[in-house]
Each structure stands twice: as structure tokens, then as C-alpha cells.
C-alpha positions in Angstrom: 19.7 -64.7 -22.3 20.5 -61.0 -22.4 19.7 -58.4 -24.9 22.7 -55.7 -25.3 22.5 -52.1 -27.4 25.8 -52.8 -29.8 28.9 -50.8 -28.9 30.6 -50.1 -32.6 33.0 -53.0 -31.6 30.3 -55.4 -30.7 29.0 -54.6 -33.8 31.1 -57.3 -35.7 29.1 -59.9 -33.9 25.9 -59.1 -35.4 26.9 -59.8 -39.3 26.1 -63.1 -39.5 23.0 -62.6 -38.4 21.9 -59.7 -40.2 23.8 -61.4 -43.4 20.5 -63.6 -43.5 18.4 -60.7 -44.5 21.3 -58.6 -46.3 22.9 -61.3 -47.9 24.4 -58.7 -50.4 26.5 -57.0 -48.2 30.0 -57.8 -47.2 31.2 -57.9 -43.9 33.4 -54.8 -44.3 30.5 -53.0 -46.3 27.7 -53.9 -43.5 30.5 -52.7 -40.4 31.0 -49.6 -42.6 27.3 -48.8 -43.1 26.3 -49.4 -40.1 29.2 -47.1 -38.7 28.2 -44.4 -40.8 24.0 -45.0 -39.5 25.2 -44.9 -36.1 26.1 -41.4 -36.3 22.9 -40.3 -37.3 21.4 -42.1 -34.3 20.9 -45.4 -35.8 21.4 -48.4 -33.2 21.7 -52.4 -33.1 20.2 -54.7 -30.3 21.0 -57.8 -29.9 20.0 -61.0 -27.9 23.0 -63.6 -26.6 21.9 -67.1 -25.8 24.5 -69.5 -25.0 27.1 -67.3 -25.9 26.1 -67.0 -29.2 23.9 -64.1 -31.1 20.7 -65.4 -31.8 18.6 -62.3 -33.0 19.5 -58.4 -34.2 17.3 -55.6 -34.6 18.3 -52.3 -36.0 16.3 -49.1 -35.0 16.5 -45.8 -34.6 14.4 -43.0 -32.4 13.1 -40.4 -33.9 10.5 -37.5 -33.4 8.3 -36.3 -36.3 5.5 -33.5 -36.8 2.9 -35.9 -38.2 4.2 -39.3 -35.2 5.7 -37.6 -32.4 8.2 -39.3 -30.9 8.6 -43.0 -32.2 10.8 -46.2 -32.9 11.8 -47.4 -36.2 12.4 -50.8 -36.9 14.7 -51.1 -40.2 16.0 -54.5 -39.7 14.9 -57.5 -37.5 16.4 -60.8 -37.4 15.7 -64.0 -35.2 
């Protein structure tokens, strides 16, 4: 098993996946949002077992007045 940060052209691997809880979006819609989240820090793990991508998690890092420095989860798949 091993859990990788997404490079933008590993990101392709993650749509089916993540098409389970965004079912609305498109292949080329979900690469292009997430290309355009990715800029403003946004980032996708994901977990290879068998060769084959068995959960994604898209987070970011951010730091705030009121929390400090913390992790958002947006979306998390298994």
C-alpha cells in the first residue's frame, strides 16, 4: 500500500474515485477544477493497493486568525 500527494498528471487517476461522491462532474470538468484548486494550494492524496486507487482525499492547509494553522478536508473517499 502507499499513499502519494497527486502530481497534476496523477490526478487523472483519482476521478473514478472521487466520481462516487461527485457523480455530477465530468472527467474533464473534475481535472479542470481541480487544476484550477491546486493553484490556490488545494491538494489530492491518494492510497494505491494492488496497483489500483483505492481511496482520495482532497485537502488544503491553511492558517486562520480564529484556528491557526489547520487542515481542511473537502473530500474523502474510500
Amino acid at each position: 500500500m502507499q499513499i502519494k500527494i497527486a502530481s497534476e498528471e496523477e490526478i487523472k487517476y483519482c476521478y473514478k474515485i472521487m466520481h462516487q461522491i461527485r457523480e455530477d462532474l465530468s472527467e474533464d470538468d473534475f481535472l479542470y477544477k481541480i487544476a484550477q484548486q491546486i493553484k490556490n494550494g488545494y491538494k489530492v492524496a491518494y492510497v494505491i493497493h494492488n496497483n489500483q486507487v483505492i481511496c482520495v482525499a482532497g485537502f488544503s492547509i491553511s492558517q486562520k486568525l480564529t484556528r491557526g494553522k489547520h487542515l481542511y478536508i473537502d473530500d474523502f473517499v474510500t
